[in-house]
N, C-alpha and C positions, 0 to 999 in steps of 0.2 A: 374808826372803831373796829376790835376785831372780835367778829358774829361770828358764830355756828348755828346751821340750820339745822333743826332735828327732824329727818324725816324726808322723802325724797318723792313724795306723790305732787301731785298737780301743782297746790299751794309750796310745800316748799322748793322747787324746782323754781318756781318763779321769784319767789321771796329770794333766793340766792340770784340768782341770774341779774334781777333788777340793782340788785346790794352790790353786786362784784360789779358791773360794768357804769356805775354811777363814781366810783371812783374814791378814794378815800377811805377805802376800808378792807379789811381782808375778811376773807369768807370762807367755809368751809362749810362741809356740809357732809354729814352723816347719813349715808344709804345702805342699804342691805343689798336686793337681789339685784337693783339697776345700776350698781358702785362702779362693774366693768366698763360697762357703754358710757359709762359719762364719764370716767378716768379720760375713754380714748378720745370722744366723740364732743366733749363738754355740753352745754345745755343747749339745744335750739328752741329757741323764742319765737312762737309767730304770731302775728299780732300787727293788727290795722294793716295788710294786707301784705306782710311782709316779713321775712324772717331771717334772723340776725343768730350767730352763734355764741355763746360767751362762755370762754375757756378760762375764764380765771378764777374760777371756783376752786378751792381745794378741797376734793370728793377724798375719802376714808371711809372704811366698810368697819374699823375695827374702834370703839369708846376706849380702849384704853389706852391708843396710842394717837391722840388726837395733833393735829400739826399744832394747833399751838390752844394756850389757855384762852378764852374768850372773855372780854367783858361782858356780853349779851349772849343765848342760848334762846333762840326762839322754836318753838314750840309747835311743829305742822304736823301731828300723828294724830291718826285717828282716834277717839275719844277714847275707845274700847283700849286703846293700847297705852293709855299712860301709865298706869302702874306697870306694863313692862317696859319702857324705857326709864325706870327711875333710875335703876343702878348705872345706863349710859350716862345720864345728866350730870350722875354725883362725877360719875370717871372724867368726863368732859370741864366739871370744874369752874364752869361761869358764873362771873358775880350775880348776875341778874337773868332770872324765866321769863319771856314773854312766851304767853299762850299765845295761836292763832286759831285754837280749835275751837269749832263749830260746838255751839248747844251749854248747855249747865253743868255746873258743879265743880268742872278743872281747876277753876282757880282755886276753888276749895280744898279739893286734893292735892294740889301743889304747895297751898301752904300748910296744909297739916304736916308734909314731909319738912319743907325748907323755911315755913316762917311767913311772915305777910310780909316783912320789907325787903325778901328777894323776889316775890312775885310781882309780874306785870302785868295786867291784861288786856287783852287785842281782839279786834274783828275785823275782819277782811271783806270787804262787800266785792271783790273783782271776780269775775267770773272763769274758772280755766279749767280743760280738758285733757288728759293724757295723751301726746300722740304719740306714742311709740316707749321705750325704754327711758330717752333721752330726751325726747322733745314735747312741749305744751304750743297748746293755742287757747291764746287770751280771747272769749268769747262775749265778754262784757266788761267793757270798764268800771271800776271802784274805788277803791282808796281802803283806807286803813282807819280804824279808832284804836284808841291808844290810851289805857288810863290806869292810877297809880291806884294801891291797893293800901298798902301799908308803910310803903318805904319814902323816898325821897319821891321828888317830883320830876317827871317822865319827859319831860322836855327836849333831854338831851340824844334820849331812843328817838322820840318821833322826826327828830333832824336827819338823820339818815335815811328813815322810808321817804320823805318828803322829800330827800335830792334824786331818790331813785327814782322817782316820776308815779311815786304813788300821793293822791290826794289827799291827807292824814291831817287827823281830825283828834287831838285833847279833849275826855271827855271826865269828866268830873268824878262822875260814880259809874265804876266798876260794873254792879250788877246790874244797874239801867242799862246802860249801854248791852250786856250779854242777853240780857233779855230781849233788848229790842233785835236783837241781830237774832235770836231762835227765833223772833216771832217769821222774822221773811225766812228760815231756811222751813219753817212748818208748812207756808204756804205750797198746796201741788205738791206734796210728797210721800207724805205716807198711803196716801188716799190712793194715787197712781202707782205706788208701789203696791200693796195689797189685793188691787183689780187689778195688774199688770196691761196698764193705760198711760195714754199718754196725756199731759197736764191739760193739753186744748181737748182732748174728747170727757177728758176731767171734767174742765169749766162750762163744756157746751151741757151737761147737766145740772139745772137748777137743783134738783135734791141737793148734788154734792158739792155744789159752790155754799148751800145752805151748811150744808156740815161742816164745810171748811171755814163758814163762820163762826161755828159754833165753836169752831177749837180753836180758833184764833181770842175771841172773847173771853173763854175757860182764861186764857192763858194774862190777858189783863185784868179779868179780874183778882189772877193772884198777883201779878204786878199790883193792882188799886190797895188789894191786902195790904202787900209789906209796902207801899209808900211809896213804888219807883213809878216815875214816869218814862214813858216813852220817847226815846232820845233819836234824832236824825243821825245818821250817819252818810259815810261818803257814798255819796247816787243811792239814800236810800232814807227817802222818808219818813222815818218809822212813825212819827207824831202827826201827819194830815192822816197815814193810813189807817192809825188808830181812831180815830175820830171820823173817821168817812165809813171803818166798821162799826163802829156803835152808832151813827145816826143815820148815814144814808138810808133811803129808801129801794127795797132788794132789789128793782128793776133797773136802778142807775148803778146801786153799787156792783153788781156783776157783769155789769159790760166792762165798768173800769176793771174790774179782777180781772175779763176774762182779755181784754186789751194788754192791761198790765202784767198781771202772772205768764198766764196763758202763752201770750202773743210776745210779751217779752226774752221768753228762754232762747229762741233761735235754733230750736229743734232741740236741745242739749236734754237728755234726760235728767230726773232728779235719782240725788245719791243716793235714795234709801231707793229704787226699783235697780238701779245699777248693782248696790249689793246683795238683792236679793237674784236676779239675776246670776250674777257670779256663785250661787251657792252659797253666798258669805252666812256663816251661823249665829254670828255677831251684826250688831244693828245698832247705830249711829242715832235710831230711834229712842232708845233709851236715854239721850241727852238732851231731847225734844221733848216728846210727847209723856216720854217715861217721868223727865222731871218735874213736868208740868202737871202730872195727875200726882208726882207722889209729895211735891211742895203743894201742891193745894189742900191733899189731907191734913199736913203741920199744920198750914195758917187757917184750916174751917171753910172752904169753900168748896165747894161741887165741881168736880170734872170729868163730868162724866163718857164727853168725847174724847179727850186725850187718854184715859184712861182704857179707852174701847180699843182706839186706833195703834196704841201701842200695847195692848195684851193679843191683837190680831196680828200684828205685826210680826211681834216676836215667835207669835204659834210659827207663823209662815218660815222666820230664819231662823229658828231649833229646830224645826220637823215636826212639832206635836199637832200642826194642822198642815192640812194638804192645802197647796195652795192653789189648786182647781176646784178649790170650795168657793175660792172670792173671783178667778181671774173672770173677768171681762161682766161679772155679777153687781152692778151699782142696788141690787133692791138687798141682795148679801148683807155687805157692807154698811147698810142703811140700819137695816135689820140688827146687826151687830152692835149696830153704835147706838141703838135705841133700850138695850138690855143692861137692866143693872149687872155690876161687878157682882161676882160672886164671892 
């Protein structure tokens, strides 16, 4: 099949590298500022305790001179930037979008532009960190979900993540599946971004493993709303964990959080403190927590932690709150998520 990957950060550096060096396919991939180092250097992969190089990507910096037309156009930019890659994607020319971004609403934006039976949509549970211009290291294995929208049936996309050694999973309905994948990227995120904390001194506070419940249940009960259930994905149980959040009892279910989130990251920070961090002005939160407070007003439900979590949020990456209001402040942040919206 011949893929173009859009987008050169963590995910799609790996989505091309896994794609080109499984054989059968040609690949290409659209980058911006890192187009030179991986012209010369092509991708280093490191991963399970070892690190492979794979030069047979074809890297281009420029949409309208793409090497060749794609069948497929997958989708790895950040949330905030898909309406600026639309005019690449049209230039690029692919029969078919697969999204891989993180959080809500993408595939709705992509089919308002192109239609539902060119959109596909995807979630990636693998875990991968930048290491340099060129090179990733895979820090947790995952797989792929894969499921049809509008068009024909996807079967024939998920055949190539599956030869490229991703665990890839058909999943029936579209928004089940993206929800269930916001709910784990919500967990230890905004909370450690906002206190500029890390996920284990996160979890080692009961208030905020409590809040982090609370935002995670905001977010099924607007799943319960419109009908979706929570779907499993690759190394990622979205359906026990939904169910061990609504009935455990808090002293059993926060060790498993604080084992499972917590103790599972492997030191790796989460994206929304990484881009606040960077000064980034834009927040990845908006696709999280932002669309989980503003779908809950549609369907009638109360959200009044996601709604906290990401109006603090985004104070912190616009500038209209200082963000040594909240760093290292859990009674702050408690405080904030206990005040109605204004």
């Amino acid at each position: 099949m011949n893929i173009t990957i859009i987008g050169a950060g963590a995910i799609g550096l790996l989505v091309a590298a896994r794609l080109a060096e499984s054989g059968g396919n040609r690949v290409a991939l659209l980058a911006r500022s890192n187009a030179p180092q991986l012209a010369a250097a092509g991708i280093a992969l490191h991963e399970a305790g070892a690190t492979r190089h794979v030069h047979t990507v074809e890297v281009f910096a420029d949409p309208s001179t793409p090497p060749f037309r794609p069948e497929l156009a997958v989708l790895c930019v950040k949330g905030y930037d898909t309406e600026g890659v639309l005019p690449a994607l049209d230039a690029i020319g692919a029969a078919f979008v697969l999204t891989l971004q993180n959080g809500i609403g993408h595939e709705e934006r992509l089919i308002a532009h192109y239609g539902p039976a060119r959109v596909i949509s995807g979630a990636i549970t693998t875990s991968v960190e930048v290491d340099g211009p060129a090179g990733i290291t895979v820090t947790k294995s995952g797989g792929i979900g894969i499921a049809p929208i509008g068009g024909p049936p996807v079967d024939h996309v998920a055949q190539p993540f599956a030869r490229a050694g991703f665990e890839t999973r058909v999943v029936g309905n579209y928004a089940a599946m993206k929800w269930s994948k916001a709910l784990l990227n919500m967990l230890g995120n905004a909370s450690a971004a906002i206190l500029d904390m890390s996920v284990a001194d996160v979890y080692a506070d009961d208030r905020l493993v409590a809040l982090e419940r609370r935002a995670f249940l905001e977010a099924l009960a607007v799943m319960d709303k419109r009908g979706l259930r929570p779907v499993n994905l690759p190394r990622y149980p979205a359906a026990p964990l939904a169910q061990a959040m609504r009935f455990l009892p808090a002293p059993l279910l926060y060790a498993v959080l604080r084992r499972t989130v917590a103790g599972g990251r492997g030191g790796k920070l989460p994206s929304l403190l990484i881009e606040l961090r960077r000064g980034n002005p834009r927040s990845e939160g908006a696709f999280l927590y932002g669309a989980v407070a503003e779908e809950a007003v549609r369907v009638g439900v109360a959200a009044p932690v996601n709604a906290a979590l990401w109006r603090t949020l985004h104070g912190i990456a616009s500038g209209s709150i200082a963000w040594d209001e909240y760093r290292h402040k859990p009674d702050r942040l408690l405080q904030a998520a206990s005040q109605p919206s204004s």
